[in-house]
N, C-alpha and C positions, 0 to 999 in steps of 0.2 A: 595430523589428528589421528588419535589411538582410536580403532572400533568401539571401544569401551565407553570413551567417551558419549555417544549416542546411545548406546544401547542396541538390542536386536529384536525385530518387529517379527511374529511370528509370520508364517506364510501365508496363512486363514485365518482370518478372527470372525466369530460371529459377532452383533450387537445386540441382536434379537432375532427372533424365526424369520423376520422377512429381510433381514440387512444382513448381506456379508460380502465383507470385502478378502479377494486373494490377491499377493501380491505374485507378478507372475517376474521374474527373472530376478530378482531379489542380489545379485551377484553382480548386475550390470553397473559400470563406472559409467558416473554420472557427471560429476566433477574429479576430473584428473587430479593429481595422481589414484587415490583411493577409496572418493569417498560417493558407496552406492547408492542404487536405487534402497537398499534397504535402509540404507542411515536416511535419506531423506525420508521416506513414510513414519519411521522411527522418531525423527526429531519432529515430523506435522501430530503424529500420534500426542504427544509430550505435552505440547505446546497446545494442542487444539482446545482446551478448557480456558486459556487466555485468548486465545484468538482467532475461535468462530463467535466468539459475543458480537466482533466488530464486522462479523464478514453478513450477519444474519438478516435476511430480506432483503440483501444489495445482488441484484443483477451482478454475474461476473465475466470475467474476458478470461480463458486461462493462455496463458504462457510456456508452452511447450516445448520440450527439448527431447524430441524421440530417441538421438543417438548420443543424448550428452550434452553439454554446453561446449564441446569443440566441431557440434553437427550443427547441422542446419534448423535455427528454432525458425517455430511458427506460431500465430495468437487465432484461439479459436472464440468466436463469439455464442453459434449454435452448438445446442447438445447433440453427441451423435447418435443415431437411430438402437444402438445396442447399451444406450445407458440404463442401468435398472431403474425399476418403476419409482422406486423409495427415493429414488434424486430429485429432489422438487424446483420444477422448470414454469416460466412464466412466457408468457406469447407477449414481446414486444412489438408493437405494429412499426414497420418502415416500409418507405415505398414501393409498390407492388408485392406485400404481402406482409410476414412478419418474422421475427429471430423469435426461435427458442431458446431462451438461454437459461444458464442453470441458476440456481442461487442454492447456496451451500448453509443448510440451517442445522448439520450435527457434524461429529467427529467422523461419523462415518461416509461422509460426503467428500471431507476433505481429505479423507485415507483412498477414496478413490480414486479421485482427480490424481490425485500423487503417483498411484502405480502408473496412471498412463502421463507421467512424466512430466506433468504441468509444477513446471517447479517454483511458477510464481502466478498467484490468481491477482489479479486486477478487478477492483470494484469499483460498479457507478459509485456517484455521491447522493444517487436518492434510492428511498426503497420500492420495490415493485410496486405497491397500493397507491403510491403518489409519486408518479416517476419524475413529475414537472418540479418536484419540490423537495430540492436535496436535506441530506438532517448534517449535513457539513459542506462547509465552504474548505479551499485547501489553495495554500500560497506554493506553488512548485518553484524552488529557487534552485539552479544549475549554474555551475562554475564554468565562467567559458576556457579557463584555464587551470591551471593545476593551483590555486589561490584558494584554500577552503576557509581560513581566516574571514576572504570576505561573504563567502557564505552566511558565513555566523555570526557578521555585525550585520547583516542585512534582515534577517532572521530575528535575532534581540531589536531592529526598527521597530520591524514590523508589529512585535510584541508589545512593544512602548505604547504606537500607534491603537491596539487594539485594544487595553486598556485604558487610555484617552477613552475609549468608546465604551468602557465599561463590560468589555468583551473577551472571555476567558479563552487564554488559546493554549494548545497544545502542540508539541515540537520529536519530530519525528526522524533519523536518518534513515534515506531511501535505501539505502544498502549497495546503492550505484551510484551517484555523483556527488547528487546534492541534500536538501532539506526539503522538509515538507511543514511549515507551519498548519495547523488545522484549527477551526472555529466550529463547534459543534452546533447545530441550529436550529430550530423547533419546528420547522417546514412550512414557512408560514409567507415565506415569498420563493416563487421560481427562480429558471437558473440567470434571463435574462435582469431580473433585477439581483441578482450575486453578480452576476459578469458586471455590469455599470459601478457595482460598490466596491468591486475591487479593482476593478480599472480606477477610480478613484483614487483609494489608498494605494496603489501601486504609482499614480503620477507624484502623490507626494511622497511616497521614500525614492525616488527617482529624482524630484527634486532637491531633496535630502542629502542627496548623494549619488550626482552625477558622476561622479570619477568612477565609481565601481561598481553601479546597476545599471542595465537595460532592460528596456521592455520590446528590443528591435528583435525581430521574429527569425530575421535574414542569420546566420551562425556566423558567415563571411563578417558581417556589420557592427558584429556583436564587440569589437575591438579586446576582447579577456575580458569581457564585464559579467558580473554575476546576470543572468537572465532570470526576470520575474515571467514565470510561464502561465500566463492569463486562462489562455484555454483550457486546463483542467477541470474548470466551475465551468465547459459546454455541454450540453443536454448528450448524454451517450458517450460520454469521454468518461473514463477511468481512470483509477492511482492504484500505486501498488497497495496490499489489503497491508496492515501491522504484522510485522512477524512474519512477514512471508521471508522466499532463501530467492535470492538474484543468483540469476544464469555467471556467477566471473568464482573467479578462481579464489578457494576456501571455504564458498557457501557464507559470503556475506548476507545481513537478515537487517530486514526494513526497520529498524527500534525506537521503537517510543523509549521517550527521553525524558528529564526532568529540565526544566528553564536551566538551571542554576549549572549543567553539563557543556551547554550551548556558550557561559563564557570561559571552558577548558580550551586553553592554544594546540591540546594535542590532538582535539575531539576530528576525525572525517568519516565521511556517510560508512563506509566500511570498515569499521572499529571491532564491532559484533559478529563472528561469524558462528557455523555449527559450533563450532569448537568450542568457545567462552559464551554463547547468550546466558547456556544457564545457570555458569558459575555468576552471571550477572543477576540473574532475576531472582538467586536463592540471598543472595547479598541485601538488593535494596527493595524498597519499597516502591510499589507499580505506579511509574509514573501519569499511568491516564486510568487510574483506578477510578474517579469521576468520571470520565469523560461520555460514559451513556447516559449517566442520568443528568447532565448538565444538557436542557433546551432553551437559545436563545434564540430574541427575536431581532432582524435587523429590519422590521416594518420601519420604524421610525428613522433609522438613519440611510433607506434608501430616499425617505422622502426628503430629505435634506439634501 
C-alpha cells in the first residue's frame, strides 16, 4: 500500500475551541510492513462521516494495539482518567460499583481513540438511555475452518429465514473470520427475549443444515462447522463497530455489504482492506444506507 493511497492527517487538528485532537508519534508502524499510526487516524478521519452514525449512543470497548498489531493488544472497557472533558462517557452500573465508558458521538472522538491506538472499537447493541434494549440483533457466523463458502450459504439461510419473518437484514464482513448478519430493531424487547429468538432461528438453520453449522460453544467440538455465535445478543457483550481496521496484516476493515455480494464464491471477511475500501465505497452504492432508519419490532415473534 502507497502513503498516497490514505492520505496524510495533520499533527493538530482543531474541531472547534474546546476539541482538539494531536496525534503524537504519527511515524509509528502500526501494521507491518508500512502502514502507520498516521494512515490509521488518516483513514478513521476519511471514513468518520459513514461510520460514527452507527457508533452513536452505543457504549464501546476499544481495542488496542500500543506497540502494533505484532505487540501485545489489550480491550479497554473504562475511559482513562486523562481523557478530555468533550469525550462523552456514560456510568454503567456493574457489581460493586460502575464502568465508565466512552461512547464516541463525533469525528473528533474517534480521531482520539485512534492516536492512542485503538484500532478497532467494539460496540454494545443497545444505546446508553436503554441499555436493556438493543436497536439490533446480530447473527456472529465464524468458520471453524478455512471453508468461507460455508459461511456464506449459512448467512443467505439465515436471510431467507428472516424474511419468512418479514425482517429486513443487513450483511456485514468482520474483517477477521467470518460474517455478521444484523436485524436492526426498534428496542422494544430486551436482550433476554433476543437471546430466546435467536436461539430459535439458530436451532432451525442448524437443523437445516447439520453438515456445516454448529451452535457447540466447545472449538475442539466444533468438527470445521461454521459456528453460529449466540452470545453476541448478551447484555454487555460487543461486535466490532462497521468500518472499523482489525489488528491482522493489510488493515482489513469490518464492511457492510450488499445481499447480492454474499452469493460471490470469491467474497472472505477480509476482501476490503486500507488499501481498496475506498476505491470501493466511491464505486457503489452504501449498502446499509437504510439501515438507521429502519426500526423493527420482534414483540410478536418472541411471543410465538
Amino acid at each position: 500500500m502507497k502513503k498516497k493511497t490514505i492520505g496524510h492527517f495533520s499533527p493538530k487538528k482543531a474541531f472547534n475551541k474546546n476539541m482538539t485532537v494531536t496525534i503524537t508519534h504519527p511515524e509509528k508502524i502500526i501494521i507491518p510492513p508500512f502502514i502507520t499510526k498516521n494512515h490509521i487516524v488518516t483513514y478513521y478521519e476519511k471514513i468518520s462521516p459513514m461510520m460514527v452514525p452507527y457508533m452513536k449512543d452505543h457504549p464501546l470497548m476499544m481495542q488496542r494495539f500500543p506497540q502494533g498489531i505484532e505487540g501485545e493488544a489489550f480491550f479497554q472497557k473504562n475511559a482513562s482518567p486523562f481523557f478530555p472533558s468533550w469525550i462523552k462517557r456514560v456510568q454503567i452500573p456493574k457489581e460493586g460499583g460502575y464502568t465508565n465508558t466512552v461512547v464516541c458521538q463525533n469525528r473528533a472522538t474517534l480521531l482520539y481513540l485512534a492516536n492512542l491506538n485503538c484500532l478497532t472499537p467494539h460496540l454494545w447493541l443497545s444505546r446508553f438511555d436503554k441499555l436493556h434494549f438493543p436497536d439490533r440483533l446480530i447473527i456472529d457466523l465464524d468458520p471453524s475452518g478455512d471453508d468461507f463458502n460455508h459461511v456464506r450459504q449459512i448467512a443467505l439461510s439465515f436471510k431467507e429465514l428472516f424474511d419468512s419473518f418479514n425482517l429486513i437484514s443487513f450483511v456485514m464482513t468482520t474483517g477477521s473470520r467470518g460474517l455478521h448478519v444484523t436485524v436492526p430493531l426498534d428496542r422494544s424487547v430486551d436482550f433476554a427475549q433476543i437471546k430466546e429468538f435467536i436461539s430459535s432461528c439458530s436451532l432451525q438453520i442448524e437443523q437445516k443444515h447439520p453438515s456445516i453449522v454448529t451452535r457447540e460453544i466447545h472449538k475442539e467440538k466444533r468438527g470445521g462447522k461454521v459456528f453460529i455465535d449466540e452470545a453476541r445478543n448478551n447484555y454487555g457483550s460487543t461486535a466490532v463497530a462497521p468500518y472499523a481496521i482489525r489488528g491482522r496484516a493489510h488493515g482489513p476493515i469490518a464492511t457492510p455489504l450488499h445481499w447480492h455480494e454474499v452469493e460471490d464464491e470469491t467474497l472472505h471477511s477480509q476482501l476490503y482492506t486500507l488499501e481498496t475500501i475506498f476505491k470501493r465505497i466511491e464505486t457503489i452504492e452504501d449498502p446499509w444506507k437504510d439501515f438507521l432508519q429502519i426500526k423493527q419490532s420482534l414483540s410478536h415473534l418472541v411471543k410465538k
